[in-house]
N, C-alpha and C positions, 0 to 999 in steps of 0.2 A: 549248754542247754538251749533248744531254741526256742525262737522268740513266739509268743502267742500270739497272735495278730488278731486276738478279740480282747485281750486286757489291754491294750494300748490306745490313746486318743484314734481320732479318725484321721488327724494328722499322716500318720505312718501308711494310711490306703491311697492318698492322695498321690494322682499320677504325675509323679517329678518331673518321669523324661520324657512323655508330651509334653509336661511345660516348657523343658529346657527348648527341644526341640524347636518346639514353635515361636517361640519367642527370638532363636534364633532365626528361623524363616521371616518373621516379620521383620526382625532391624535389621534385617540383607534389604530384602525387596525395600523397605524406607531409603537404605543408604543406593539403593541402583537405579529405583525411578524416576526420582525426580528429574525432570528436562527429559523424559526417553519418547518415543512418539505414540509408546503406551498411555503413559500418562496426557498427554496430549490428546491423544484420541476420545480419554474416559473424561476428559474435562470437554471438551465439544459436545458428546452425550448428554453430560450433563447438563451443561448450559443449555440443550435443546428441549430439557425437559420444564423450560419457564420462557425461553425464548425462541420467536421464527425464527427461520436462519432467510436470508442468509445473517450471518456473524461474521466478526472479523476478531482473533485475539491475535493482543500481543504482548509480549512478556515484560512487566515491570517490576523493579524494586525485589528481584525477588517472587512476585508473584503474576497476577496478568490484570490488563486492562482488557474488557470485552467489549467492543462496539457494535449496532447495530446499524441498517443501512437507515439515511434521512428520506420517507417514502417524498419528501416533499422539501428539498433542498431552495434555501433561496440566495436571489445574488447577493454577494456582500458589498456594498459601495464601497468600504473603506480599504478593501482589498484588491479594488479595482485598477488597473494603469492607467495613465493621462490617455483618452482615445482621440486621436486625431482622424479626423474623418478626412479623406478622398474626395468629394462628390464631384457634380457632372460642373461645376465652375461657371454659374450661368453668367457672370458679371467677365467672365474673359481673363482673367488673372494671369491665368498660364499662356506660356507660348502656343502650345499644343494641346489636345485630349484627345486619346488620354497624356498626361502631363509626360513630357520626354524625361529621359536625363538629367537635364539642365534645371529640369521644375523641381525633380526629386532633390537634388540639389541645395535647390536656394530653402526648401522645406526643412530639409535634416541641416542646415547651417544656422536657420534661424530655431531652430530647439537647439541645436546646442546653445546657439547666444544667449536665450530665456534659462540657462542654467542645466538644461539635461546633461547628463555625465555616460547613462546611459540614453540605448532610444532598442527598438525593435518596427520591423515593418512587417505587418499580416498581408499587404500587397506583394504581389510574386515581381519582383523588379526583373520584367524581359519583354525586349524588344524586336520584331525585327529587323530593323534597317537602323539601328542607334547612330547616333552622331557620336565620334569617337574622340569630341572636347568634351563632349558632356559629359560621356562613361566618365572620364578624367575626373571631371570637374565631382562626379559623384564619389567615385571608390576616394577621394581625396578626405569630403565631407565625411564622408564615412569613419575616415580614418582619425579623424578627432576625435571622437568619442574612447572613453573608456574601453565598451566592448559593441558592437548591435548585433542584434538578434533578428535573422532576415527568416523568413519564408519559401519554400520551392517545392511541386507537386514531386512524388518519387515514385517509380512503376517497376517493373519486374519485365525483363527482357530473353530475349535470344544470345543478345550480345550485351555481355555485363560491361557497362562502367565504373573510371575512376570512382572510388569515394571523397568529394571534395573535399577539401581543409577546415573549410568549415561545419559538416557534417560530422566530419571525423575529430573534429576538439571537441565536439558536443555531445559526445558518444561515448558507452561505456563495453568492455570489453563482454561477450557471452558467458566469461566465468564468473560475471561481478550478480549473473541473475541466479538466485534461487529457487530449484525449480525446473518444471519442463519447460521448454522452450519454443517445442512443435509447433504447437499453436500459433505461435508470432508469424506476423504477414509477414513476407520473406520481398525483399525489393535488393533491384541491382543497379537501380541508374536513376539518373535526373530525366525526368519527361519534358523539361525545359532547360539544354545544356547550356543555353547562353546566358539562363538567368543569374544577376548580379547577386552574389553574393556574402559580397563585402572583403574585407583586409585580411591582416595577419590576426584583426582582437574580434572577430567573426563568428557568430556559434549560428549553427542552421539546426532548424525543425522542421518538421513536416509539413506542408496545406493539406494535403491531402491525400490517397495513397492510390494507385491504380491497380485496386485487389477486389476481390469477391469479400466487399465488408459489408455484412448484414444492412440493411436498412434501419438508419435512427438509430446505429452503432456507432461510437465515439473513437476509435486506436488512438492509444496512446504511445505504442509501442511499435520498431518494427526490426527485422533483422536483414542486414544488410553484412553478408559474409562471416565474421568472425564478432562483428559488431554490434549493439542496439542502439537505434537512434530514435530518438525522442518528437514527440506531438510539437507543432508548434506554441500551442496554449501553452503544454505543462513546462514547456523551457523556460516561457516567458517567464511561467511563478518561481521557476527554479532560480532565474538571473535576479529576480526583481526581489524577493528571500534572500538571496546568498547564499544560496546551499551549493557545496560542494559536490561533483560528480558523484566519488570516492561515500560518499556519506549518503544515498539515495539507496534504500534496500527495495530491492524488484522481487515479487514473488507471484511469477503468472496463476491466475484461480485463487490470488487471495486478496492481498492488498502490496502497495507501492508507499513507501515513507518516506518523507522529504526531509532528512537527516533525523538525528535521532530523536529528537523532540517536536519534529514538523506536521506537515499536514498529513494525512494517512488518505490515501485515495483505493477506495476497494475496486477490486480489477479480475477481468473473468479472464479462462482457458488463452483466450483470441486476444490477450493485452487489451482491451478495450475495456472504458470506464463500466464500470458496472452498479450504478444508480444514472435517475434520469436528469436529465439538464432541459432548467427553464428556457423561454426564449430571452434572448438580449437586446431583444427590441426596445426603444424607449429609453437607451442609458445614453445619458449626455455625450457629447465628442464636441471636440471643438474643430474649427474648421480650417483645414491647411491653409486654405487662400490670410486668413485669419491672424495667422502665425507673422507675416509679413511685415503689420506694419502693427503688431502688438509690442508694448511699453514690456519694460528690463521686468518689472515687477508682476508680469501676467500670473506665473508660477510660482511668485515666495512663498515659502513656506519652511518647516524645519527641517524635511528632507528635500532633496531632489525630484524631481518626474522621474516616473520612466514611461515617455510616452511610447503608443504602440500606434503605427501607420496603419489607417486602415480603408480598403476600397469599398466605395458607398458609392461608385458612379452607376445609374442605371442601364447604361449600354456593357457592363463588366457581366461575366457570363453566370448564368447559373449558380455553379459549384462556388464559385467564387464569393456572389452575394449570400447564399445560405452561411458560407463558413465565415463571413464578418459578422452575418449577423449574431451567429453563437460563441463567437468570441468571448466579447465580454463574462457572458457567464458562466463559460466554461471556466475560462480565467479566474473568476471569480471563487467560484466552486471551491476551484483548486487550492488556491492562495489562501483562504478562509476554514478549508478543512470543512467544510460544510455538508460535501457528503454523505458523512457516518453522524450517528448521533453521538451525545457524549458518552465518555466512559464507565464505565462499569466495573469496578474493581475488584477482585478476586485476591484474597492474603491466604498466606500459609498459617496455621499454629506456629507456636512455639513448641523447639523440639521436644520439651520435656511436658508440654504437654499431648503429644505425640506418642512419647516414649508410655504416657500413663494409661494413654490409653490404647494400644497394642500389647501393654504387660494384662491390662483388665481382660480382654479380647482371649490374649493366649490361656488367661488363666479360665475364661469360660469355654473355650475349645479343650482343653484337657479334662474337663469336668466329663465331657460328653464320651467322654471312652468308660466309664463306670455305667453307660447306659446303656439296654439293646438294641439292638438293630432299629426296630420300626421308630422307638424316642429317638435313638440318637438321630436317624435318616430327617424327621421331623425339625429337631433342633437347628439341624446343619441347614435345613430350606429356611427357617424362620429368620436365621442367623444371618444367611445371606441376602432375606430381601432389606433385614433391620438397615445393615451395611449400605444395601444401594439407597434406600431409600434417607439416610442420614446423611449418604455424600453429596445425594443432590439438593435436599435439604439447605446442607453447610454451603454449596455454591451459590444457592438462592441470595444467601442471608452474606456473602462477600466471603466465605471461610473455605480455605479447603484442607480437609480432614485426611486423615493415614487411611482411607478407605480401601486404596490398594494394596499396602500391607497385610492389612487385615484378610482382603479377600486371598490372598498368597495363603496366609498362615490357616484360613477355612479349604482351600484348595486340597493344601498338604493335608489337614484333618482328615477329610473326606477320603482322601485318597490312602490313608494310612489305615481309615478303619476299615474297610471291604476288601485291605492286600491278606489275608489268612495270615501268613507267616510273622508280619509285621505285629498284627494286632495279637500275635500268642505272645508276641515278645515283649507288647506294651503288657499286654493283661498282667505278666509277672515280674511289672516295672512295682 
């Protein structure tokens, strides 16, 4: 006999296989999106709906940390290197000015004696006419040390050059970048070949770059063949941290991480810093003539220096004084994370509470197939601003919700209720 389908609860009209259906659609798209560039995309969205951008996310624990850029970044003293100043030598110290060789010399032998382990020079060490004991007597000093970190302009030629040794131990291969790479100033040589660039424990950075670099734009980056090589500032935070090549994540137009828990420097299309830097006028340096006849004890303390050479002589050209004087708080900047503001933390649910509420979700989209056209059409818009408007909600407030699921499992709704063939086939579910 069959069944009367007016003497039985309401149970029995309740549409099963859109729930089944959808419920399956939902905990696919839960189990496929997470980390896709879908979801990525829809969390940027949302963050923009509380936040300017620029933003910077990055993925933690599980979930993200969201930073903003610092409109107003300041130096950080304690993040600063030992700065030894250059200047014009008015008492006569040196043999020479600007100081030969010989000076450089007696300078990097007495930081190593005050305890340096490391050192770096922001002066471009070249000469024309060197006295060829002094080279000596310097690539020697040089060679004491742990590692130094020298200085040299780099330009873009007709006739490409060597990439030095020291360029190239400082250097990360173009697969190690994520990301386009276009963008990056492209360089093929030293604009200063003679310039001294230290030993076998030698790592080189940039002064400066001889490219069409926007004005009051910072590179940090540049490419040099199969190569990137690195700013001189951000080597130095890299040597003076400890952070390993290997452990530096490059992502041109977003940001650059100094291992996995380091500093985060946001970074535009063109590799170049992208927040502004103060001036570094004003920050202490002590003075190489100085260094001389200073006591064992100038620099105790519980670490080491790492001081950084720097030219402050008034006859030294232009580019040269601009880029000492921003030193410091580029440097700073960097080493400090000062940049970006702090983080901003984004969690996932727990899955099961994920699961309860996409089983809620599918069990209100199957509802909506016992309605007509113009309720259900209503339902389904109501349904999907609820959704948007909760996910961005839930990122506000640090949470982020199965909002994508959900909109999957309203997608397939929607799209199951205006197929004719489908929806006769629900209607005598």
């Amino acid at each position: 006999m069959p069944r009367d389908a007016t003497a039985v609860p309401g149970i029995w009209k309740f549409p099963w296989r859109p729930l089944v259906l959808l419920g399956a659609v939902s905990l696919a798209a839960w189990w496929w999106l997470p980390g896709s560039r879908v979801e990525r995309a829809v969390l940027a969205g949302c963050i923009r709906g509380f936040a300017n951008p620029p933003f910077f996310i990055q993925e933690k624990d599980g979930g993200w940390a969201v930073r903003t850029v610092n409109a107003q970044p300041r130096i950080a003293p304690d993040h600063l290197p030992l700065l030894v100043s250059l200047d014009d030598d008015p008492e006569g110290v040196f043999q020479t000015s600007p100081p030969s060789p010989i000076d450089l010399a007696v300078i990097f032998s007495n930081l190593r004696r005050l305890g340096a382990l490391q050192a770096a020079s922001a002066a471009v060490l070249a000469w024309d006419a060197p006295d060829p004991i002094g080279l000596l007597a310097l690539e020697r000093t040089l060679g004491e040390f742990e590692s130094v970190t020298m200085a040299a302009p780099l330009g873009r030629g007709a006739v490409a050059g060597t990439m030095p040794p020291a360029f190239r131990r400082a250097s990360v291969g173009i697969s190690a970048v994520r990301g386009n790479t276009a963008g990056l100033p492209r360089v093929n040589r030293l604009i200063l070949p003679d310039a001294v660039l230290g030993g076998d424990r030698a790592w080189a950075g940039f002064q400066l770059l001889e490219n069409d670099i926007p004005p009051g734009a910072l590179p940090l980056l540049a490419r040099w063949d199969d190569r990137v090589v690195f700013a001189f500032p951000l080597l130095c935070a890299i040597r003076q941290n400890g952070v390993a090549l290997e452990e530096i994540d490059i992502r041109p137009g977003e940001f650059m991480r100094l291992g996995e828990n380091g500093p985060v420097l946001p970074m535009d299309e063109r590799g170049c810093l992208a927040v502004p830097v103060a001036t570094g006028r004003g920050v202490e340096a002590v003075r190489a003539a100085a260094l001389i006849d200073a006591p064992a004890s100038l620099f105790a303390g519980a670490e080491p220096p790492f001081p950084v050479l720097r030219d402050d002589r008034g006859a030294a050209e232009a580019v040269t004084r601009e880029f000492s004087a921003a030193f410091p708080a580029v440097m700073g900047l960097i080493a400090a994370d000062a940049g970006l503001a702090g983080a901003y933390e984004i969690r996932r649910v727990s899955a099961t509470s994920d699961w309860v509420l996409l089983v809620l979700c599918s069990v209100l989209l199957s509802y909506c197939f016992r309605m007509s056209g113009f309720s259900q059409a209503l339902v389904f818009i109501g349904l999907a601003a609820l959704f948007g408007i909760a996910q961005v909600a839930g990122v506000a407030m640090g949470h982020w919700l199965p909002g994508l699921p959900a909109m999957a499992a309203l997608a397939v709704a929607a799209a199951m209720a205006r197929i004719p063939f489908l929806r006769q086939r629900l209607d005598r579910a």
